[in-house]
N, C-alpha and C positions, 0 to 999 in steps of 0.2 A: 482755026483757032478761036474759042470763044474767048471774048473782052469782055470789060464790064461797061457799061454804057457811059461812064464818066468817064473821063481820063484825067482832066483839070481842073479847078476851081480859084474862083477871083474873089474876094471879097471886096467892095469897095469902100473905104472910108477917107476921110477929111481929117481926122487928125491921127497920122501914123503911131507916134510912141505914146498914145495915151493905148489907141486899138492893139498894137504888139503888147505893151503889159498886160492888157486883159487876156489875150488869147494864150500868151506863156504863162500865166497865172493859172487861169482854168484847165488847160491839159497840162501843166509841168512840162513845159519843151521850151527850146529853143527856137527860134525862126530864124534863120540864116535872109541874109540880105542876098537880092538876085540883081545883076549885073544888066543895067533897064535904058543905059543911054540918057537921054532925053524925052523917052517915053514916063517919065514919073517915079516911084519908090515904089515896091518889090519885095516881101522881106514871104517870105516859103518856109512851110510846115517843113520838118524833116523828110528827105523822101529816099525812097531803094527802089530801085528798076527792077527789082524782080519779087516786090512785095505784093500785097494784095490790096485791092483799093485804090481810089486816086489822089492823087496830090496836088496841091494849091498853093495860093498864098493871099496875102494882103497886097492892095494896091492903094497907093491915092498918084489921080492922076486928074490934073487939070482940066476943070469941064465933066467928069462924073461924079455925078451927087450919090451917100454912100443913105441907106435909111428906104431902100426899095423894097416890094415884094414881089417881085418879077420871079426870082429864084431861092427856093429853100435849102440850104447845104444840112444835110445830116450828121455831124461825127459820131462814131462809133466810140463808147465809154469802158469800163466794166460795170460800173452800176453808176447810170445819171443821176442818180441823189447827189452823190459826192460832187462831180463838177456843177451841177445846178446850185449848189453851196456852193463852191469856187466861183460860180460866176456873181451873183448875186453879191459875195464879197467884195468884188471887184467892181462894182459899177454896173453891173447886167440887170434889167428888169424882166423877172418872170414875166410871161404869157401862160402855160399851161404848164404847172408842176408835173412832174412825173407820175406815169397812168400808163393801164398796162392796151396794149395792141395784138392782146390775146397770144397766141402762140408763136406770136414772131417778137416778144418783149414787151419793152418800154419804150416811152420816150417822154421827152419835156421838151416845152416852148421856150424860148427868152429872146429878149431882143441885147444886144451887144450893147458898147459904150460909145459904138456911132448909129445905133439906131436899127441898124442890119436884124431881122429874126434869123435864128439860127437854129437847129433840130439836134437835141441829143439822145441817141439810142443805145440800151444795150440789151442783154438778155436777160438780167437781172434785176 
């Protein structure tokens, strides 16, 4: 059976309900809180086990500092203009406006409201 190379993703940030308003801001979702113990806060994209793609969430957890370029997460848009507006609204500072990547789309830069870059692509 072919997977897709992702399965999960973490974002790391320092202050949770500033980072959940920007991220349910910019895609219009929800994040549902994940059930973490004593491991830290949790709050996950929407997810369907039998959809396409991976699914993730927000983390802050004691001892990880969030504003790393270790890892690039890409979300998939319909056209990143609009969320690069949304995010910018919300506190996000562009890195690289929307430019095309030839026949595989677009994408844009920006860094979040904890600092984190983040990748927006669509076809459009």
């Amino acid at each position: 059976m072919a997977v897709n190379a992702v399965g999960w993703f973490e974002i790391y940030v320092q202050d949770i309900d500033r980072a959940k308003a920007f991220y349910e801001g910019v895609f219009q979702v929800t994040l549902d809180k994940l059930p973490t113990g004593d491991a830290g806060e949790m709050w996950a994209w929407p997810m369907d086990p039998e959809g396409e793609g991976a699914a993730g969430s927000l983390v802050k957890m004691e001892g990880v500092p969030s504003g790393g370029m270790g890892t690039l997460v890409y979300f998939n848009c319909d056209d990143v203009a609009v969320e690069a507006k949304r995010a910018v609204g919300l506190g996000g500072k562009m890195f690289k406006d929307k430019f095309s990547i030839g026949e595989y789309g677009f994408i844009a830069l920006l860094h979040d409201t904890e600092g984190n870059m983040i990748g927006l692509h669509s076809l459009k």
